[in-house]
N, C-alpha and C positions, 0 to 999 in steps of 0.2 A: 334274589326274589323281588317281583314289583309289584310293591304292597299299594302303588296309586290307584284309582280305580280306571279303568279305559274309556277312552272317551270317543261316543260314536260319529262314525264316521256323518259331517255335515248332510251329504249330501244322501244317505240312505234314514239319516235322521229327518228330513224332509218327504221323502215318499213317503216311509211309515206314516207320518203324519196326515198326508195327504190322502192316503186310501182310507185310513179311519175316518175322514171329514168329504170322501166323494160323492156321498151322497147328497148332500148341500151344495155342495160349488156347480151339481149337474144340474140341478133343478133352480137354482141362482134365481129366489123368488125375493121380488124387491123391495120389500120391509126388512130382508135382512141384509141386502148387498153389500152396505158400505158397513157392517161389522165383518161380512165374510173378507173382501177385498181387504179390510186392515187386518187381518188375522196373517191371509196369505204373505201380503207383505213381509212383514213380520217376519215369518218362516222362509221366505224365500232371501231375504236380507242376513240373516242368520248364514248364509249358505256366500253370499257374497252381495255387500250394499249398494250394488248397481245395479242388480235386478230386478226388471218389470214383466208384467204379465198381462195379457189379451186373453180374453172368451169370445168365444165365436157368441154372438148374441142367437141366432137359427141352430138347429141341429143339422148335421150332414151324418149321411144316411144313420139316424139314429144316435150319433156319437157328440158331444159337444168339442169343438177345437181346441185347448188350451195352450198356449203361445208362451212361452218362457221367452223373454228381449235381454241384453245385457245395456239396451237404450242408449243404444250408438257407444257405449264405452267398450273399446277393443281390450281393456284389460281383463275385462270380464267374460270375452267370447267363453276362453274354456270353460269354465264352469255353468255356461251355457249347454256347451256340448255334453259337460260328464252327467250334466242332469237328466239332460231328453237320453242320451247313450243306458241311463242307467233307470230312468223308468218302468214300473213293474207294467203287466201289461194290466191294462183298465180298459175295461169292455164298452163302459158309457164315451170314454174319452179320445181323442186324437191329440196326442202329443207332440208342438212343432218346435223345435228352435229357431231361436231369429223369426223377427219380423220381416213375413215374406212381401216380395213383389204382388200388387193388382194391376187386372187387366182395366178395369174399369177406373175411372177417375177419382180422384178423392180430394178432400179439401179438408184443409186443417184450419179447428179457430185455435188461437192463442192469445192469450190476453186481448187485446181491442183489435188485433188483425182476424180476418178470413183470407189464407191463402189457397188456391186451385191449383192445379197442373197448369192450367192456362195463363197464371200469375209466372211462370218463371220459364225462362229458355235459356240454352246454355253453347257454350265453344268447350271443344274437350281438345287435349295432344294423348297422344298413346305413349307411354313410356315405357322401358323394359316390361317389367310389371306391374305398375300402376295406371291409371284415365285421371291425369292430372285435368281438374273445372274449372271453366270460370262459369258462375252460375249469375244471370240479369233476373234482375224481380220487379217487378212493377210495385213501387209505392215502399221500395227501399232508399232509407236517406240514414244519414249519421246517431238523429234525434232515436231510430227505432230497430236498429239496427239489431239488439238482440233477442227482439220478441222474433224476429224474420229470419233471423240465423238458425232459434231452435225451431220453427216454423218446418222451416226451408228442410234440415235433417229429417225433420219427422216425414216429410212429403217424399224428398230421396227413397227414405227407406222404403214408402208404397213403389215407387219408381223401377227401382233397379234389388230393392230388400237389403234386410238390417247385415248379412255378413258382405254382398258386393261391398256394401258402402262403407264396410269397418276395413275391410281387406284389400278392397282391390283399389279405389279412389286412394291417392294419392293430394296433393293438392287440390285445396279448393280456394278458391275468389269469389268475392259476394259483391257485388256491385248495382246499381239502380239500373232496370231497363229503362231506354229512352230510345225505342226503336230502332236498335243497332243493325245493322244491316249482317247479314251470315250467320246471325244466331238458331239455333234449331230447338225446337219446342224439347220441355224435357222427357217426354212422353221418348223421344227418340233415342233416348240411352238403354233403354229395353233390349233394345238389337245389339248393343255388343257385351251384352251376360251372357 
């Protein structure tokens, strides 16, 4: 006989949670965000500590986007996936895994940098199964090197999205652009996802 008590499963212990509280994350009015966002946290770390989340800040057609990321850690893709696989259906919401690919440009601040799409260009090799990079950035040096590193990911993942760049990249090289000659803007890695 198991007289322990059972203990719920993470990851539908998260949804429950989540539909009793959707009426707030949908309408994300801004006196109360940063309790809502540290709540989520919270609950979505419970489920695995690598876990980030995006809200579509617009509605599409009526629904708000919500974005589960495993933020670039490949340890964490599954339970990326068991989550969005296993969400109930919510009528206000659009539920995405991974941080996907934009067509339109984006730029990231990080600590004292602003980096663009037009801040970095890149040389690829095809390998079996990986697009081993070497990625040039402009205004990369030794001294700053990891504010531009986490930078650089965050911008990939608009690039090419959070699972190309956990699964399929292979090696990457970070190195300072200095107008190398055959490098191709990174925008051009779009065409081999």
């Amino acid at each position: 006989m198991n007289w322990l008590p059972k203990r719920k499963n993470k990851v539908a212990a998260f949804w429950e949670w989540f539909a009793e509280n959707k009426a707030a994350y949908f309408e994300l009015d801004e006196s109360g965000r940063d309790r809502l966002f540290s709540q989520l946290e919270k609950k979505l770390h419970k489920v695995n500590r690598h876990l980030a989340f995006e809200f579509g800040e617009s509605l599409v057609a009526g629904k708000r986007e919500f974005t589960i990321s495993a933020d670039g850690v490949v340890e964490a893709f599954d339970d990326v996936i068991e989550l969005v696989d296993n969400a109930p259906a919510l009528s206000n919401f659009t539920i995405i895994g991974f941080r996907q690919p934009h067509d339109e440009e984006f730029s990231v601040a990080y600590g004292d940098i602003e980096l663009g799409w037009d801040d970095i260009f890149c040389t690829f090799e095809k390998g079996s199964d990986e697009l081993n990079l070497t990625l040039y950035i402009k205004g990369f040096t030794d001294d700053n090197e990891d504010e531009f590193i986490s930078a650089t990911f965050i911008l990939l993942d608009t690039v090419i999205g959070e699972y190309n760049a956990g699964m399929r990249i292979g090696e990457i090289e970070f190195t300072s652009y200095e107008g190398q000659p055959d490098v191709r803007p990174i925008k051009e890695l779009q065409s081999l996802f």
